[in-house]
C-alpha positions, -999 to +999 in steps of 0.1 A: -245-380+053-245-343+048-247-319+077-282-306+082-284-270+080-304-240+094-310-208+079-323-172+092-336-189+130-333-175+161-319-198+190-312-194+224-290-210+245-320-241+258-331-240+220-295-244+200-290-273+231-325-293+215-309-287+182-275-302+188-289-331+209-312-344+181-284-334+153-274-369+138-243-355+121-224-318+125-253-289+118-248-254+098-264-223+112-265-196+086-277-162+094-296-179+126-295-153+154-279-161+186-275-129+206-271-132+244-271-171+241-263-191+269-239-219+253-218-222+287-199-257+286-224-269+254-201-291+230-201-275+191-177-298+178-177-293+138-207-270+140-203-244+116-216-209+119-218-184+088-227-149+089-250-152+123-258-128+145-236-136+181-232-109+200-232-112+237-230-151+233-216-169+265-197-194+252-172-200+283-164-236+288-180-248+257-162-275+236-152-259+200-134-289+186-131-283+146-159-256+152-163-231+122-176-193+127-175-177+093-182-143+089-201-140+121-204-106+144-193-118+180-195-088+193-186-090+232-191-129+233-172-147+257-153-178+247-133-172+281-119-207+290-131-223+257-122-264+252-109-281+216-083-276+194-092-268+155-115-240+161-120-214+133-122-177+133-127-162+097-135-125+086-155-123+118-162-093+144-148-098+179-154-060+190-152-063+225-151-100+228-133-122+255-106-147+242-089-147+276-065-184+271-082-193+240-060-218+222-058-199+189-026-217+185-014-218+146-048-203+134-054-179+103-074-149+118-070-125+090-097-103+082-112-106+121-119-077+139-104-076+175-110-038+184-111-040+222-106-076+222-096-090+254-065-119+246-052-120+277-029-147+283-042-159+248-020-183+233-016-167+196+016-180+186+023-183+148-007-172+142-015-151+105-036-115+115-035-101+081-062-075+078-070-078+118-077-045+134-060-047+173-068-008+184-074-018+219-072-049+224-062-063+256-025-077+248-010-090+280+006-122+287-008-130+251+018-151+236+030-135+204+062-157+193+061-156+158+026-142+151+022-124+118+008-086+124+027-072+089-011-070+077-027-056+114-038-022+122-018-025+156-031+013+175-013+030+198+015+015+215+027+014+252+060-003+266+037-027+281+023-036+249+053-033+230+063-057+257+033-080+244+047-084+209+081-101+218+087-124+189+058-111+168+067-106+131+062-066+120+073-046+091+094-016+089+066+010+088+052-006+122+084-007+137+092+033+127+053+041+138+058+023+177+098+044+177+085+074+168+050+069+190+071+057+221+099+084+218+089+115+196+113+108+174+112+109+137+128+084+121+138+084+084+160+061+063+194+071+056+198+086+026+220+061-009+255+068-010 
């Protein structure tokens, strides 16, 4: 059975629950509008969301087992204490948003935005941010151990958040930038003998 999908509808948090609880198989929202949704504790396992409108959404507690948003603005939603491994996060906007202990464990978050984003304590090892912008976000006690930033626009750095990136993956041309940011210093290679 394919999944049922909805297109261009606006839901609220008491709406989207009727939805889900008369769903016989995993539903697709596209371009439904969701902004300020209460979704506290709901269970979106394989529900897949693709380019909707989210901002504000409280998702804290929900279940997100093998739960899809595709190119979705998330602008300050909260998915604070969020349930469910397999969650997806693709090309979308987290300005602002709340991701404090998500397990983002092993996930491909390239091309998300995470300006301001709070990861706090946010378990992002071995994660891929290719493309991600991070100016701002909210680094500490995120776990970084072999997370790929070579591709994220990383901002201004601090010792704290310097701190932050143990174990993170960087090129060259991030490591000079944070240097000569932290210290003053210019650094340049040394010059082919």
């Amino acid at each position: 059975m394919s999944a049922p999908a909805t297109t261009d509808t606006t839901y609220d948090g008491a709406s989207l629950r009727a939805l889900l609880a008369a769903a016989t198989a995993p539903l697709t929202l596209t371009r439904c509008d969701l902004q300020d949704a209460d979704l506290r504790d709901v269970d979106l396992s394989e529900v897949t969301f693709v380019d909707c409108t989210m901002d504000r959404v409280d998702l804290r507690g929900a279940l997100l087992a093998d739960t899809t948003f595709r190119g979705c603005r998330l602008m300050g939603a909260n998915f604070e204490s969020v349930r469910g491994l397999g969650f997806r996060l693709e090309r979308c906007n987290l300005f602002a948003a709340n991701l404090t202990g998500a397990p983002l464990a092993r996930t491909d978050l390239s091309g998300c935005r995470l300006t301001e984003a709070v990861l706090r304590g946010t378990d992002l090892r071995w994660c891929v941010l290719d493309g991600c912008d991070l100016l701002g976000a909210d680094l500490f006690e995120a776990r970084l151990e072999g997370t790929d930033l070579r591709g994220a626009a990383l901002g201004p750095c601090d010792l704290d958040r310097l701190r932050a990136m143990k174990g993170a993956l960087l090129t060259t041309r991030q490591a000079i930038a944070i240097v000569e940011e932290l210290t003053g210093a210019t650094v340049s290679d040394p010059v082919a003998s």
